[in-house]
Wavefront OBJ file of the C-alpha trace (Angstrom):
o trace
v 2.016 -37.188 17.276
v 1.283 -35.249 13.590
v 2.700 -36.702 10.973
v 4.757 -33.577 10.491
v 6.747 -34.400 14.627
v 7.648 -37.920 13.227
v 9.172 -36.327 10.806
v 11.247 -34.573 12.496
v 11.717 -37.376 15.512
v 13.224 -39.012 12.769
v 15.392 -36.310 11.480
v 16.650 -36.175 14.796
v 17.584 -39.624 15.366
v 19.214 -39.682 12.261
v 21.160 -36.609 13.632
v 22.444 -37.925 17.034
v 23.638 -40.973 14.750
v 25.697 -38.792 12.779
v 26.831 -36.744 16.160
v 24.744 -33.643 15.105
v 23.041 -31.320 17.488
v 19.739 -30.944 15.386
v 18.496 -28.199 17.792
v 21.624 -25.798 17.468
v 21.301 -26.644 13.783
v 17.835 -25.511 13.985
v 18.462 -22.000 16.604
v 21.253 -21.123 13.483
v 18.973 -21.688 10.728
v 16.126 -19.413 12.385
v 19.447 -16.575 13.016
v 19.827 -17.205 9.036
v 19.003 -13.176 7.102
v 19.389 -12.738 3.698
v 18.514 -9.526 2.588
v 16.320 -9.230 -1.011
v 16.612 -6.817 -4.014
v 14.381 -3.563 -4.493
v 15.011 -4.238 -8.111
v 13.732 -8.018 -7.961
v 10.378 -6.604 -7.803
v 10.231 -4.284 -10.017
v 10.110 -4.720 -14.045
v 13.158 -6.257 -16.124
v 14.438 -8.471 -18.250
v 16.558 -9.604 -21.479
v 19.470 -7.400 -23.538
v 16.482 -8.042 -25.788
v 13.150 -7.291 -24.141
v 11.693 -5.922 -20.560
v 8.394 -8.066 -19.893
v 5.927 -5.757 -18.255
v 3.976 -7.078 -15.775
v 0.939 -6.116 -14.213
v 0.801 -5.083 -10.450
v 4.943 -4.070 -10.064
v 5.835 -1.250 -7.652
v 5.794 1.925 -9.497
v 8.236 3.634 -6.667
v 10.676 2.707 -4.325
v 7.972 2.690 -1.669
v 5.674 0.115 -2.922
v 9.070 -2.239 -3.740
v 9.677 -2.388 -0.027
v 6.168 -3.285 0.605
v 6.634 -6.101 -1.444
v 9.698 -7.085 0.057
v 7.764 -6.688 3.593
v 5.360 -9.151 2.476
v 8.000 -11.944 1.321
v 9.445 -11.146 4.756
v 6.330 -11.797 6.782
v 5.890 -14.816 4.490
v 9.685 -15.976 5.512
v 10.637 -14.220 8.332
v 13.993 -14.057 6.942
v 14.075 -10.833 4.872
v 14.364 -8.164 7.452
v 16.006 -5.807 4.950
v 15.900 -4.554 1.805
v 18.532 -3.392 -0.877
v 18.403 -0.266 -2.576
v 19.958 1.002 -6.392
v 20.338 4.536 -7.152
v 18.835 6.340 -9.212
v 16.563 3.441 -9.650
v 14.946 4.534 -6.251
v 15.921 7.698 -5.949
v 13.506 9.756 -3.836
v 13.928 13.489 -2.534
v 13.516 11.758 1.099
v 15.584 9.516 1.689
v 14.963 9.607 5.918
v 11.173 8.987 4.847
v 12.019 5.501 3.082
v 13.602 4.502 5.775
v 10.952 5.742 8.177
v 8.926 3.597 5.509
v 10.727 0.787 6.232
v 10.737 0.449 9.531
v 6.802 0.720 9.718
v 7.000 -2.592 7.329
v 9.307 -4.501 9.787
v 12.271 -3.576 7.770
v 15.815 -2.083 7.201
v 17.354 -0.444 4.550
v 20.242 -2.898 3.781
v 23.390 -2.300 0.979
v 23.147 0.444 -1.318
v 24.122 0.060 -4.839
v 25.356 2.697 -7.007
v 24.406 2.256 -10.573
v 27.596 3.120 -12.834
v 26.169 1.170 -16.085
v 22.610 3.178 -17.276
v 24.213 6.952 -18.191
v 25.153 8.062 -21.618
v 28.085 9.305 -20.112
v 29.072 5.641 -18.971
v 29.488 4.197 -22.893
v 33.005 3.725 -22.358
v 33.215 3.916 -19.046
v 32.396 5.376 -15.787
v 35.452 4.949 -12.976
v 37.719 4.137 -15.773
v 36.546 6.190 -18.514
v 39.658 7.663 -20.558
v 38.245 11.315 -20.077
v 38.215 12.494 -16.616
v 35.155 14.923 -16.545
v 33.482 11.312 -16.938
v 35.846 9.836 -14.020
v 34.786 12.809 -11.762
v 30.978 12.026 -12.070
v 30.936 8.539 -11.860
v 33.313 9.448 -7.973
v 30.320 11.583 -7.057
v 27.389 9.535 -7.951
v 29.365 6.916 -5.575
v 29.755 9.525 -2.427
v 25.949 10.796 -2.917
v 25.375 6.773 -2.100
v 27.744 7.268 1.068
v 25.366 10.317 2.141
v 22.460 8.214 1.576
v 23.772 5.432 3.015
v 24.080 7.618 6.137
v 20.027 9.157 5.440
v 19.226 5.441 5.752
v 21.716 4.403 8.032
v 23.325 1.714 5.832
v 26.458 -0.360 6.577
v 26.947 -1.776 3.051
v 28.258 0.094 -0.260
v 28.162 -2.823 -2.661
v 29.608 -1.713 -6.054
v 29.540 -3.307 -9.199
v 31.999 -1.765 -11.853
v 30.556 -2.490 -15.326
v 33.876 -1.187 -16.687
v 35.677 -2.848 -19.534
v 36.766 -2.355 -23.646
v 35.355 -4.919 -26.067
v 38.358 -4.898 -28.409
v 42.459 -5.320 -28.107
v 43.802 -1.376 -28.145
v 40.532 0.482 -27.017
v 42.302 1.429 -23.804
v 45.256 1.042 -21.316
v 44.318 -1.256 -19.293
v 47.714 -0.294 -16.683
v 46.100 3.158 -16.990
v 42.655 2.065 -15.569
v 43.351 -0.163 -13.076
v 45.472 3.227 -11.630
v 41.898 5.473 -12.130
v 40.266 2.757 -10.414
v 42.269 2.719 -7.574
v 42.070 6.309 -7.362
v 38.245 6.665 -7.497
v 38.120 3.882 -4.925
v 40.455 5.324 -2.403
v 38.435 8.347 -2.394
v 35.259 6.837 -1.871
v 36.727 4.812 0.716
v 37.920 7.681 2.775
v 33.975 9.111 2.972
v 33.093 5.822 4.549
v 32.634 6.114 8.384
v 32.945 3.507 11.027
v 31.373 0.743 10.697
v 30.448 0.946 7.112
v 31.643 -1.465 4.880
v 32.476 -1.294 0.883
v 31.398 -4.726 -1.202
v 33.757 -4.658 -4.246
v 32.078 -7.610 -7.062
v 33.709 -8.625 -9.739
v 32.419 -10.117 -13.323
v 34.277 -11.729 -15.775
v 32.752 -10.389 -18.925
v 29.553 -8.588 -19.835
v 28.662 -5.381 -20.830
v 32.461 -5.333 -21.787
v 33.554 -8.648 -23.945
v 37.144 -8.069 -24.158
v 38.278 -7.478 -20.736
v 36.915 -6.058 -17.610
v 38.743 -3.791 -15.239
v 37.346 -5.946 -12.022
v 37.236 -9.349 -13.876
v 37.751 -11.918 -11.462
v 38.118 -12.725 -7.489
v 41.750 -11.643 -7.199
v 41.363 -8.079 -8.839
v 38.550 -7.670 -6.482
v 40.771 -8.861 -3.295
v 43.585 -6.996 -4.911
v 42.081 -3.805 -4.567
v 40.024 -3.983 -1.352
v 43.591 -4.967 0.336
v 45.241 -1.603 -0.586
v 41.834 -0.002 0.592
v 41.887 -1.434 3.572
v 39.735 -3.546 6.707
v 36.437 -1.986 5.605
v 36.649 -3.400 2.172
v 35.816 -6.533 1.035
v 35.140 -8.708 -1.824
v 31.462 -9.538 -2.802
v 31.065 -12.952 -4.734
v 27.871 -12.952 -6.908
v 27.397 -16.792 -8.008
v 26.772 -16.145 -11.391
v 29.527 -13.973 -12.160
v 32.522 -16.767 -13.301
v 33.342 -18.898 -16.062
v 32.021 -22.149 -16.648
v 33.499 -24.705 -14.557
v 34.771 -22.286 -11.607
v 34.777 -23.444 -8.046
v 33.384 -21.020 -6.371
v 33.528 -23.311 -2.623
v 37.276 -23.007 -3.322
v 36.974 -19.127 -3.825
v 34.894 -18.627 -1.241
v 37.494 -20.600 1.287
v 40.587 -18.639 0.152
v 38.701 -14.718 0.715
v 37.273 -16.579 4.035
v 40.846 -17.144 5.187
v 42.114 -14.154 3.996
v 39.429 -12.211 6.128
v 38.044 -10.691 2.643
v 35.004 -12.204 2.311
v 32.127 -9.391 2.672
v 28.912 -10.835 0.661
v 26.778 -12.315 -2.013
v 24.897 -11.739 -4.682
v 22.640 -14.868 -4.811
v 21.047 -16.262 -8.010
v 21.504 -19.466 -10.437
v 23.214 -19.901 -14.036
v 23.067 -21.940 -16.737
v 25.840 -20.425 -18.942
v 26.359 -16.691 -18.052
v 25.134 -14.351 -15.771
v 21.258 -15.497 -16.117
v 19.983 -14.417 -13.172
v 17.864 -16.843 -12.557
v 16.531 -18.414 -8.781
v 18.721 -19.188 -6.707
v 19.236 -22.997 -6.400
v 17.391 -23.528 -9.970
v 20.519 -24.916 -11.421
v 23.074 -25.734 -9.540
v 21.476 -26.471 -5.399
v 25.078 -28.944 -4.974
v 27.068 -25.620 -5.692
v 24.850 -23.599 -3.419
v 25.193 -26.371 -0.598
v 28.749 -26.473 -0.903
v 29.159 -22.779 -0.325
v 27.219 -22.466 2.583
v 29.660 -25.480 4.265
v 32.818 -23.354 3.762
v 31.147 -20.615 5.512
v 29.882 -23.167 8.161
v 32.638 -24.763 8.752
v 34.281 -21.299 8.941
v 32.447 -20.279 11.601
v 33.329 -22.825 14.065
v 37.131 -21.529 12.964
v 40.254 -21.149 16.066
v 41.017 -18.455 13.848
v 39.238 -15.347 15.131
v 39.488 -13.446 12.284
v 38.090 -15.761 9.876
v 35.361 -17.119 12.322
v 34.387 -13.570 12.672
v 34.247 -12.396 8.850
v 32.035 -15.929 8.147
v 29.832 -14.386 11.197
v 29.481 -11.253 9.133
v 28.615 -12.194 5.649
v 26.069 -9.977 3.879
v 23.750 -12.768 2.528
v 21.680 -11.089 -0.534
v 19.847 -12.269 -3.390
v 20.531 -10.508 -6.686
v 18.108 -11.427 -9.179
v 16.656 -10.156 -12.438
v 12.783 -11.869 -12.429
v 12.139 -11.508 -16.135
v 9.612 -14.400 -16.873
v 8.491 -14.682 -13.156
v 5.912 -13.262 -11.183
v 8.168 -11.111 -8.487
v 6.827 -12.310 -5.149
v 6.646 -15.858 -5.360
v 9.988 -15.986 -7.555
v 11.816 -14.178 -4.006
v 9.652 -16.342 -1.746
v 11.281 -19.153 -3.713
v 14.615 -17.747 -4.021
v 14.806 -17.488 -0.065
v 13.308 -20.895 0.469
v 15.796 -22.408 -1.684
v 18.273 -20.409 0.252
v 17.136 -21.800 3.592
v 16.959 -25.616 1.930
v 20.660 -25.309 1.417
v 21.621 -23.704 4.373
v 19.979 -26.428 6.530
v 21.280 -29.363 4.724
v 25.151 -28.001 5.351
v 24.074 -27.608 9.125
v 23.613 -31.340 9.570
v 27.177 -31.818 8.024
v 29.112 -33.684 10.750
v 32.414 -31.774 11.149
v 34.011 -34.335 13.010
v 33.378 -37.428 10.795
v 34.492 -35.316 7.820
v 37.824 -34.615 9.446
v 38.407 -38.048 10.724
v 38.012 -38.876 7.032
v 40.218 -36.603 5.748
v 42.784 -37.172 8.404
v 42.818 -40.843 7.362
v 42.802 -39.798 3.831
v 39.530 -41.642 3.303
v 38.596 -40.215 -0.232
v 35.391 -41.612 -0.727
v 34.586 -42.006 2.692
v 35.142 -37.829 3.449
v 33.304 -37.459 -0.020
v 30.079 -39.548 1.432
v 30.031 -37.255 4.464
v 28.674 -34.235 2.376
v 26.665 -36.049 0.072
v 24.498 -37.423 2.847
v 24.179 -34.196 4.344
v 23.276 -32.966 0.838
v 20.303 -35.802 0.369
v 19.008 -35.314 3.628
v 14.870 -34.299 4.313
v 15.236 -30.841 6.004
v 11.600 -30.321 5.463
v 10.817 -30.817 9.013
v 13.351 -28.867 10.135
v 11.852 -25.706 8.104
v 8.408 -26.310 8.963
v 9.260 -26.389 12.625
v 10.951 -22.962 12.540
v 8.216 -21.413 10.362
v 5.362 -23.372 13.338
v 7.651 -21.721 15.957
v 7.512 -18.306 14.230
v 3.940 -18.202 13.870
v 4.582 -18.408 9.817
v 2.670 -20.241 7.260
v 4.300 -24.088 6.230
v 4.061 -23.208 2.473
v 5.070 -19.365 2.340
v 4.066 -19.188 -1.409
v 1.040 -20.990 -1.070
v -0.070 -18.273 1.813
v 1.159 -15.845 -0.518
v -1.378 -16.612 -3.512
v -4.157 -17.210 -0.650
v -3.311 -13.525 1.044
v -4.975 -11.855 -1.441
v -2.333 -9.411 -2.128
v -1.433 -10.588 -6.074
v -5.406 -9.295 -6.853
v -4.320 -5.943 -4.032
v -1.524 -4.657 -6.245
v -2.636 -6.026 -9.491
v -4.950 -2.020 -9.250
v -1.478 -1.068 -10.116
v -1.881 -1.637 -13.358
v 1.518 -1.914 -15.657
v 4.315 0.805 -16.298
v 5.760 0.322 -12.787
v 9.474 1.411 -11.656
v 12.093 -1.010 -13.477
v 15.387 -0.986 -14.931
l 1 2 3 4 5 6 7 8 9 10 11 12 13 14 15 16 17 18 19 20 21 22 23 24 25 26 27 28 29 30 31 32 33 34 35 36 37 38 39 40 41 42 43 44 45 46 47 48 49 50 51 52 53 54 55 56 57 58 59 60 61 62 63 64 65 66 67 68 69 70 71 72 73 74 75 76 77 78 79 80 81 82 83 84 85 86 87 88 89 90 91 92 93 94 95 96 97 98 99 100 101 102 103 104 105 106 107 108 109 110 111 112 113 114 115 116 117 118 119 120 121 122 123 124 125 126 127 128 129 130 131 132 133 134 135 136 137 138 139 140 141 142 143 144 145 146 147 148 149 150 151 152 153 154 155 156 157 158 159 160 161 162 163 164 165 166 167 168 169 170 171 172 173 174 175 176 177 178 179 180 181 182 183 184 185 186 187 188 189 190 191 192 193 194 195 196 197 198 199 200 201 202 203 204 205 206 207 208 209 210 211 212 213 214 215 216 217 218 219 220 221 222 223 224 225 226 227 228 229 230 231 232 233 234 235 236 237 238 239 240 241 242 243 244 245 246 247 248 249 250 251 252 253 254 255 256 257 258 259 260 261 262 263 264 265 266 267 268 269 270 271 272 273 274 275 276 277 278 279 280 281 282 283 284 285 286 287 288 289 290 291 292 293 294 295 296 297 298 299 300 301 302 303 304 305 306 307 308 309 310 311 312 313 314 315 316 317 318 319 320 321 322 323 324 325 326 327 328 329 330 331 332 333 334 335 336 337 338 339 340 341 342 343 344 345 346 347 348 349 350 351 352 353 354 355 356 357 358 359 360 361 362 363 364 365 366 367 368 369 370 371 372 373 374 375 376 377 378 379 380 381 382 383 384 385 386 387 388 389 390 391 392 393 394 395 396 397 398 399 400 401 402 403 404 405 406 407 408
């Protein structure tokens, strides 16, 4: 027996001790997709500086390449995110096409209301409505591509906001919002789905039209089923629960996605799991423990989470800093598998504070390394994806890029 089978032997008689089915826990992690960024690897960076970097994509067609490669690495990336214009193309059937000779999908697509002159102050909820009017059809050209690429996800960020008391009516914007979202709503068809996120502050420092959870709930309830709220982990104050956020939209049935990454003090966009792997852990045991819900409705909208990473890999090198980001992701993920539902209830049914607390924590400080090195032996993929990465050869392949690729 390899070192690597006692391993898990172990893992698994620590599992039947704790009444946990180690092999379902395994067949769920290898269902586990989480869909990376076009934009993760290309160039960006600070308010201050973009870091160029040698070997980036310099279209839309070499970032899904890359993001084929972390895939075959992981075998967990089966689609890839778009942002328009950032990869615009004048075929948008022919990415796709692209795509799907990588082993991928075309996954959400992101309209970009922040990068236009126009956009200064404003886009959806800009005080003139010439403004209001292009910001509405830059959002239905992403519904037409989302149907060139045959997309289910519109996930919107609204970057709107004033930085000082009396630069705008904020009753007055909230109504424009609503507007421009009803209308793009009505161009979705069935079975496409509109992401609404939400960000506290940042570009705007005053307020923000779509500043927290609620406003974001708020308005994809008087859209309607096929909107929901998008949670992007760095996006809230310091000291926000985001397990508890996540549980209310979860039982609510308005929980549509995330934007995965890791903060420090603001929206850093840094790896996923860098900072704050407890916090990451936690979420992904709501959503568990969701999923195993009597309640059809919420078991069903934990099913159908959009998992994404949204990342900005300033400092990094692109590849290995996704390979990471989804490895992190899968760390997590694992450890709140082997969280044993019933023991946790009994303790909270007796009211057994510390007891119900211990539950997660030694889920939490569990070794799932054998668990993730069995599913990548079982998928044919290498134990250490980025070590296989920086042995493929592909870092010296695209490096004849050269710099000045596609970025922000």
């Amino acid at each position: 027996m390899s070192r690597m089978d006692q391993a898990y032997a172990l893992l698994e008689a620590e599992c039947r001790d704790r009444g946990v089915d180690l092999d379902a826990a395994c067949r769920r992690l290898a269902a586990l997709e989480v869909e990376t960024p076009s934009w993760g690897y290309g160039d960006s960076g600070t308010r201050f500086k973009v870091f160029r970097q040698r070997g980036v994509p310099r279209n839309p067609f070499e970032k899904i390449d890359d993001a084929a490669v972390v895939h075959r690495l992981t075998g967990a990336c089966p689609s890839v995110a778009i942002h328009i214009p950032w990869d615009k193309v004048d075929d948008y059937r022919a990415l796709a096409d692209h795509a799907r000779n990588q082993g991928l999908r075309i996954g959400a697509v992101n309209p970009n209301l922040f990068q236009d002159d126009d956009y200064m102050l404003g886009s959806l909820t800009n005080v003139q409505p010439e403004i209001r009017r292009k910001a509405i059809r830059h959002m239905l050209e992403c519904v037409d591509i989302m149907r060139e690429v045959d997309s289910s996800v519109l996930s919107l960020w609204v970057p709107d906001g004033t930085n000082y008391p009396g630069q705008g009516d904020i009753r007055r914007r909230k109504r424009w919002l609503e507007e421009a979202l009803r209308e793009v709503y009505a161009a979705l068809e069935p079975g496409m789905r509109l992401l609404i996120e939400y960000k506290f502050f940042e570009p705007a420092f005053y307020h923000t039209d779509l500043a927290d959870w609620g406003m974001a709930y708020l308005a994809a309830e008087k859209l309607g089923p096929q909107a929901q709220v998008l949670v992007d982990t760095g996006h809230h104050p310091q000291g926000t629960n985001v397990e508890h956020i996540v549980a209310l939209l979860l039982d609510e049935g308005r929980l549509g996605g995330f934007h995965f990454n890791s903060r420090k003090y603001a929206d850093d966009d840094l790896i996923v799991g860098a900072i704050h792997p407890y916090e990451l852990f936690l979420i992904f045991c709501q959503i568990l423990e969701a999923e195993q819900s009597d309640d059809e409705r919420v078991a069903s909208t934990a099913r159908s989470i959009a998992y994404m990473i949204d990342q900005s890999h300033a400092i990094e090198p692109k590849i290995p800093a996704m390979i990471r980001s989804v490895c992190n992701i899968q760390t997590q993920f694992a450890k709140a598998l082997l969280v044993p539902w019933h023991l946790l209830r009994e303790r909270q049914e007796a009211n057994d504070v510390l007891g119900a607390e211990a539950v997660l924590r030694e889920a939490f400080e569990m070794d799932v390394r054998p668990m993730l090195y069995r599913l990548r032996e079982e998928k044919g993929l290498p134990a250490d994806p980025i070590k296989a990465f920086y042995e493929s050869g592909y870092e010296e392949k695209i490096s004849e890029r050269g710099f000045g690729g596609s970025g922000w």
